[in-house]
C-alpha positions as CSV (number, residue, x, y, z in Angstrom):
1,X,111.0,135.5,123.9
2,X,114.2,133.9,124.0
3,X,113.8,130.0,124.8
4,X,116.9,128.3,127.3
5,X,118.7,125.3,128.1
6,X,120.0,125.1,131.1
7,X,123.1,123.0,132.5
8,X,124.8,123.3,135.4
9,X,128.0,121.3,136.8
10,X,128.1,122.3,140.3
11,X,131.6,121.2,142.0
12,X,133.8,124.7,142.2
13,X,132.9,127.5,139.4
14,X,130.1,128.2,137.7
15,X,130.1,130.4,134.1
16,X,127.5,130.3,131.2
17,X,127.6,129.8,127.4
18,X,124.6,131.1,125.3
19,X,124.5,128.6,122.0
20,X,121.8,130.4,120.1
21,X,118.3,129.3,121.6
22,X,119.7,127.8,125.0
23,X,122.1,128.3,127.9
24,X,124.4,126.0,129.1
25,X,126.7,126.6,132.6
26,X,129.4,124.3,133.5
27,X,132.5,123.9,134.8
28,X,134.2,123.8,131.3
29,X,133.1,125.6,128.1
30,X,131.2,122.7,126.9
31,X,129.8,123.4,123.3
32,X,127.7,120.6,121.5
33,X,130.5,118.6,120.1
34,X,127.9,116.3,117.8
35,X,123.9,116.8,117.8
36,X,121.8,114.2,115.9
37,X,118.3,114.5,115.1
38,X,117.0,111.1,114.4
39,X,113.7,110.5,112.4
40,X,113.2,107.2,112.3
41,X,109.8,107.0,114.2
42,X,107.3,109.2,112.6
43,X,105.8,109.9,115.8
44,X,108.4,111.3,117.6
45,X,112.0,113.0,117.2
46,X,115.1,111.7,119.3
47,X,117.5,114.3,119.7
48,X,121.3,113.2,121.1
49,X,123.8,116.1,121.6
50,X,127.6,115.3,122.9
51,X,129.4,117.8,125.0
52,X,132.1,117.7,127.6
53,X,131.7,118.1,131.5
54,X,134.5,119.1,133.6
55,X,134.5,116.6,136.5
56,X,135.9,117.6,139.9
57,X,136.9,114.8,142.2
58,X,134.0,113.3,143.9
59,X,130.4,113.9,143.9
60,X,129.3,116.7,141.2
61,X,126.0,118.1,140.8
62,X,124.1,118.3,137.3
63,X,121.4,120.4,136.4
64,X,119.7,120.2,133.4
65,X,116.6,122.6,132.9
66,X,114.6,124.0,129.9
67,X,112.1,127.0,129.4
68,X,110.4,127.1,126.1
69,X,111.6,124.0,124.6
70,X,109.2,121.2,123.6
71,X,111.5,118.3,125.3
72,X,109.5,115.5,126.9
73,X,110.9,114.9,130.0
74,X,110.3,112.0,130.8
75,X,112.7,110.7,128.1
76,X,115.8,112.7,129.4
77,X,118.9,109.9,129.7
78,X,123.0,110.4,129.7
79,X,125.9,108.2,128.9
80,X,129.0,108.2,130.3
81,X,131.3,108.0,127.2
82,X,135.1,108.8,128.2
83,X,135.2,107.1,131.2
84,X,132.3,104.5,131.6
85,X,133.8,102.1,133.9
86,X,134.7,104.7,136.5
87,X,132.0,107.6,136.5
88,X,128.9,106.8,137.7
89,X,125.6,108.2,137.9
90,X,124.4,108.0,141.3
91,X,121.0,109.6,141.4
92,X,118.7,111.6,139.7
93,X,115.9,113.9,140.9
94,X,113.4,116.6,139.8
95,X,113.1,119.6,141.5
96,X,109.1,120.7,141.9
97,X,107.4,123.1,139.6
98,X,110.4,123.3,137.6
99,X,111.3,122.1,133.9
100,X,115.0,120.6,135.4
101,X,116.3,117.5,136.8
102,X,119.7,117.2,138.8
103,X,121.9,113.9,138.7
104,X,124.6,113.1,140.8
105,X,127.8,112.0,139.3
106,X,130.3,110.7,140.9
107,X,134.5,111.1,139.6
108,X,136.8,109.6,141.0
109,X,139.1,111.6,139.1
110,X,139.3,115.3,138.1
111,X,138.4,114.4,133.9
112,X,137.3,115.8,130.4
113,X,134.2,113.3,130.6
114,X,132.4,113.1,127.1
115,X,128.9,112.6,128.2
116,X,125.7,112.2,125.9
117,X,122.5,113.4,126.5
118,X,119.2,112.1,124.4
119,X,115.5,113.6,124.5
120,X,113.0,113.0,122.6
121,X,111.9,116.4,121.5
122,X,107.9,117.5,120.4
123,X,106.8,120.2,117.9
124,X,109.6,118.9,115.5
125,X,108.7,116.5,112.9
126,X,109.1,115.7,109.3
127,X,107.1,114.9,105.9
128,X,108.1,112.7,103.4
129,X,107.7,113.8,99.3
130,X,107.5,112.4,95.9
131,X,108.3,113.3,92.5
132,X,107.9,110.6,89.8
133,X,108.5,111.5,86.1
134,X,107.5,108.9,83.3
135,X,109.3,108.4,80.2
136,X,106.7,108.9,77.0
137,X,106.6,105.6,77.0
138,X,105.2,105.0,80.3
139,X,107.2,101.7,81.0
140,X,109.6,104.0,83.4
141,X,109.9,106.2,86.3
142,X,112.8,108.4,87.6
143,X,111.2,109.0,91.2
144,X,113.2,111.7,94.0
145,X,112.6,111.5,97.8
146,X,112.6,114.6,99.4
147,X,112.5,114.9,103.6
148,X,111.0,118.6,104.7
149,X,111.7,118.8,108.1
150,X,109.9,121.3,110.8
151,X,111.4,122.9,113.6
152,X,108.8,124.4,115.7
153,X,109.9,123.2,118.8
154,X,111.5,126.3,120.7
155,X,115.3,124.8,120.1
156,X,117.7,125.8,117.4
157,X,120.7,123.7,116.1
158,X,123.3,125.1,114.7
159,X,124.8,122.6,113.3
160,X,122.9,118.6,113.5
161,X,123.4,115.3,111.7
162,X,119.7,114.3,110.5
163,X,118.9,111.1,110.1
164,X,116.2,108.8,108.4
165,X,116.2,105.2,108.3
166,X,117.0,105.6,104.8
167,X,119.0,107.8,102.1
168,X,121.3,110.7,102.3
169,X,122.8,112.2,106.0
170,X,122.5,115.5,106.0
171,X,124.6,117.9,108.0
172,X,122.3,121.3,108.4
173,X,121.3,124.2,110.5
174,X,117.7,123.9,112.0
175,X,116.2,127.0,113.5
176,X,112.8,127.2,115.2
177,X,110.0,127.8,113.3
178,X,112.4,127.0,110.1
179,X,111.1,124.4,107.6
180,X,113.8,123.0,105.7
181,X,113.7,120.8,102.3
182,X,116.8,118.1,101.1
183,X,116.8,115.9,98.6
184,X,116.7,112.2,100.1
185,X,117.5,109.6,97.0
186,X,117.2,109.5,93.4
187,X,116.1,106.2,91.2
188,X,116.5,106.4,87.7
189,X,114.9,104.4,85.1
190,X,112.6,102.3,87.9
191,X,110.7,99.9,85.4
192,X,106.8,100.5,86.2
193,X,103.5,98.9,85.2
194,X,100.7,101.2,83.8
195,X,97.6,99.5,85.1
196,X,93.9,100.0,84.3
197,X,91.8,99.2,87.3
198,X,87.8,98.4,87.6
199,X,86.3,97.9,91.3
200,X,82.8,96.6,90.8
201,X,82.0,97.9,94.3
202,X,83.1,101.7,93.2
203,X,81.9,102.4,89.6
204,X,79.1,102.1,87.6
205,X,78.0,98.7,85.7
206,X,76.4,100.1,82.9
207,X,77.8,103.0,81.2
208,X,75.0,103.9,78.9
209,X,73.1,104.6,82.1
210,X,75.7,107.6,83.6
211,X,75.5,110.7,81.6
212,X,79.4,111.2,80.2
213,X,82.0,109.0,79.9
214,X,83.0,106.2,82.9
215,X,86.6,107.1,83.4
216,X,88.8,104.0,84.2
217,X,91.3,104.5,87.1
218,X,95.1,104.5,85.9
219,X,98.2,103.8,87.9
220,X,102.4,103.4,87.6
221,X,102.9,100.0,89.3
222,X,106.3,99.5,90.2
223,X,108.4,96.9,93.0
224,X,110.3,98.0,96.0
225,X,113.0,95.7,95.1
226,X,117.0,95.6,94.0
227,X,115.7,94.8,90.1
228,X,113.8,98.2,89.7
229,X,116.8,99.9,92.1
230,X,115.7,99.8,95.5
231,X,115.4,96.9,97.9
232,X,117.9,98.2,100.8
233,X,115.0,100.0,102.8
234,X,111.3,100.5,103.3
235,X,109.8,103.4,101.3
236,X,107.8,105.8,103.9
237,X,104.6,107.5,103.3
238,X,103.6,110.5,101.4
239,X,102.8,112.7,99.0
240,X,103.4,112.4,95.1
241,X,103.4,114.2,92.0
242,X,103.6,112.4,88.8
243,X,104.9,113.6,85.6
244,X,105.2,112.3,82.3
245,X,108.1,113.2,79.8
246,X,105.8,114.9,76.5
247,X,108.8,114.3,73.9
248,X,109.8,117.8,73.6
249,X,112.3,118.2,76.4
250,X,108.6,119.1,78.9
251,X,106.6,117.1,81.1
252,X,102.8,117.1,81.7
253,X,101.4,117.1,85.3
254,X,99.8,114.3,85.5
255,X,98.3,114.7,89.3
256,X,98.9,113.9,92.5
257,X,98.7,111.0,94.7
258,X,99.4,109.4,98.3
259,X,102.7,106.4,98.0
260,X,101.8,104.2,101.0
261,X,104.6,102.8,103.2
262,X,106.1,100.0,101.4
263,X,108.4,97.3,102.8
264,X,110.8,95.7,101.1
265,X,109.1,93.1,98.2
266,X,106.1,95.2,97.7
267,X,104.7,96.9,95.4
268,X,103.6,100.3,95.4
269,X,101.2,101.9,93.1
270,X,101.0,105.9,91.8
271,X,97.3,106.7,90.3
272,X,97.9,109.3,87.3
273,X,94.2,109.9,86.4
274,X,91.0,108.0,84.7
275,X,91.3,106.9,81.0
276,X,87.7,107.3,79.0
277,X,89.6,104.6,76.3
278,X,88.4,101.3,77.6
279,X,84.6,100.7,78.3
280,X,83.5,97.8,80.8
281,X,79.6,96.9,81.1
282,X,78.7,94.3,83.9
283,X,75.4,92.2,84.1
284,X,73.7,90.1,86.5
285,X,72.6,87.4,84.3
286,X,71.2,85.1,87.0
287,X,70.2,85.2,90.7
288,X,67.9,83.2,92.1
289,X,67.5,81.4,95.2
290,X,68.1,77.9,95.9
291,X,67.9,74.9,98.8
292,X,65.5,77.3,100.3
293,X,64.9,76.3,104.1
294,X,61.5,78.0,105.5
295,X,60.4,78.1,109.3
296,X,57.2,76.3,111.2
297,X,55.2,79.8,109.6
298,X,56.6,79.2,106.1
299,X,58.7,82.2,106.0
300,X,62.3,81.5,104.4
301,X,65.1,82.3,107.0
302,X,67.9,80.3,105.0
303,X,68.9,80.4,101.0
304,X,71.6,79.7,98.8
305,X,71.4,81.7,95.4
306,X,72.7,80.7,92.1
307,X,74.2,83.5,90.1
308,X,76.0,84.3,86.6
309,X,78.1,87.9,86.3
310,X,78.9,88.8,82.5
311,X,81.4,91.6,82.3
312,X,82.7,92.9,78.5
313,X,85.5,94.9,78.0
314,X,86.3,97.0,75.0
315,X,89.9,98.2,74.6
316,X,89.4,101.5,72.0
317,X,93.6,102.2,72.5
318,X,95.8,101.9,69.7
319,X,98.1,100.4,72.0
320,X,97.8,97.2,74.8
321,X,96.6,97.8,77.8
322,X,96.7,95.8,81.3
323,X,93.2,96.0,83.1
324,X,92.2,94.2,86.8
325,X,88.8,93.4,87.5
326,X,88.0,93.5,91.2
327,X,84.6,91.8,91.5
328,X,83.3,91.5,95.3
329,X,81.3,88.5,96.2
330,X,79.8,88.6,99.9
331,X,79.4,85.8,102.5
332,X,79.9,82.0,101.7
333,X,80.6,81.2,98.0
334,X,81.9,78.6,95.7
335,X,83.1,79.1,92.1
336,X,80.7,76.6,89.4
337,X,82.8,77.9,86.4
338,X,84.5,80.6,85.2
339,X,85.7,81.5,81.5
340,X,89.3,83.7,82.6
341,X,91.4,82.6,85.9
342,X,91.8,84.7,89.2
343,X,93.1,85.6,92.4
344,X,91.3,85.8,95.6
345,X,92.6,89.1,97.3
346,X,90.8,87.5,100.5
347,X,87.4,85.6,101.0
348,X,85.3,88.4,99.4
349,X,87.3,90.0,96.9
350,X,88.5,88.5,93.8
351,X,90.8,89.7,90.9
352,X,90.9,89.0,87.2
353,X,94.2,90.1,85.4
354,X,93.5,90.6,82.0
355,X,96.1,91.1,79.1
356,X,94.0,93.2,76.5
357,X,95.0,93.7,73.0
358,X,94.4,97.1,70.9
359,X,91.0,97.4,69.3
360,X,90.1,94.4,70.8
361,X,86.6,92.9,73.0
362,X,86.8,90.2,75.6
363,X,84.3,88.8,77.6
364,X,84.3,87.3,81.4
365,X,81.6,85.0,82.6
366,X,81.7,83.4,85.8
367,X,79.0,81.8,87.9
368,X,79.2,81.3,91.5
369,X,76.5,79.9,94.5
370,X,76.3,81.6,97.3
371,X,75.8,79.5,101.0
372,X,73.5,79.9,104.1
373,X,71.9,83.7,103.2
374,X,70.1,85.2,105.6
């Protein structure tokens, strides 16, 4: 079914123009001068076409209607662009049942008026991609950004600026139900991090006690600033694939992961799999309960505990390695000592960033009370 556009001038004459998907009648032989697809929200798609009305003197009626195209009405605006100061809009209205409006504009000349018209349009809507390759030496990254756009929203453009909020314009053809891929940027040589990661809360204390090996989680750390090449723009969401450069002019797949929106400053982080080569056991070497406060009946209602955590680490790599511990401690709490510093994430979660050397054993203890248990 062929899906239409409407526009009508009415003033003296009326003749049509097909341009592909929709139909325009006017006065003139109005094409789309410009059309820009903007994709800056990633909720909706604004749309802003340019075309060229011929005015008669005085009042002139505008219809615009639409049949099988996605266009929220509700958003439907035009801008007097030749002559601003002396065309007006005077009204607008929507006829019942239909998918049309009508505005009134008054001339007070017979003119070529430039006018443009924006919508925001549904069914049309982009994804953002990654691809990451590491050198062998995992200290860097060449990452692309690729936008794949989809049109499935009854209109075709034949030819449209497309715009993101960040990295290359791109001047295409976009027909419905056509999904289209283009290369956004390209950073070369972004310096990264390789990080080894063990959440307390996620994996398993003891590794003797789990039947295979406890895999360690792995990710490329790198900085959404001008050092490491970017810094200009926030980095949106989506998928990646991450590579690694095996020496021989090939790459291994390492997997795939999610980049999260990054603002400028931040840091973003690309997990590339688990690594079997360090071996972390953690103990609870104390808990018990202290300043113990018991109701009229004797049963305890308030505590605070007293507890020791012992974590060891074995690096079995040939090579350094840098490892965070996320530990987790819950309610009210107050450090007594600790052997390595750390960061509190917030009031529960706290981080120890830990340099290890190859072949090499270290060992965290840190003891802790815990206030007002229930």
């Amino acid at each position: 079914m062929k899906r239409m556009l409407g526009f009508t001038v009415i003033a003296s004459i009326l003749f049509f123009v097909n341009v592909s998907h929709c139909r325009t009648k006017l006065v003139a032989l109005p094409e789309r001068a410009d059309t820009v697809i903007r994709l800056d929200n990633p909720n909706s798609t604004l749309v802003e076409e340019e075309r060229v009305l011929t005015l008669q003197k005085g009042t002139n009626q505008v219809d615009f209607s639409w049949t099988g195209v996605s266009i929220d009405p509700d958003s439907i605006c035009i801008k007097i662009l030749t002559h601003p100061k002396e065309v007006n809009i005077i009204s607008v209205s929507y006829p019942p049942g239909e998918n049309a409006l009508v505005w009134q504009i008054y001339s007070p000349q017979p003119y070529e008026e430039r006018i443009r018209i924006s919508y925001l349009l549904k069914n049309i809507d982009r994804l953002i991609t990654y691809k990451a390759i590491a050198n062998k030496e995992e200290t860097k990254i060449d990452l692309q950004s690729f936008l794949v756009l989809r049109n499935f929203s009854g209109e075709d453009f034949s030819q449209a600026k497309i715009l993101l909020d960040y990295g290359e314009t791109f001047e295409k053809q976009v027909l419905h139900e056509e999904t289209r891929q283009m290369l956004l940027l390209t950073r070369q040589n972004v310096p990264i991090e390789k990080r080894f990661t063990f959440d307390a809360m996620v994996l398993p204390w003891d590794p003797e006690k789990v039947q295979g090996n406890v895999g360690i989680p792995v990710t490329y750390v790198a900085k959404n600033d001008k050092k490491s090449g970017f810094g200009e723009f926030a980095l949106w969401n989506g998928k990646a694939r991450i590579f690694q450069d095996d020496g021989h002019n090939s790459t291994i797949f390492l997997g795939e992961d999610n980049l999260n929106f990054t603002p400028v400053g931040d840091k973003f982080s690309l997990y590339t799999g688990d690594s079997r080569d360090i071996v972390i056991t953690q103990r609870k070497m104390k808990d018990i309960k202290i300043n113990v406060k018991k109701n009229n009946s004797g049963s305890i209602v308030l505590y605070d505990t007293d507890e020791i955590m012992k974590i060891e680490i074995e690096n079995f790599k040939d090579a350094p390695a840098n490892l965070t511990i996320v530990e987790n401690i819950l309610g009210q709490w107050d450090m007594e000592e600790t052997s390595h510093q750390y960061e509190k994430e917030d009031a529960n979660i706290l981080k120890f960033n830990l340099n290890l050397a190859p072949k090499a054993k270290q060992t965290i203890i840190y003891h802790y009370h815990r206030r007002n248990v229930r």
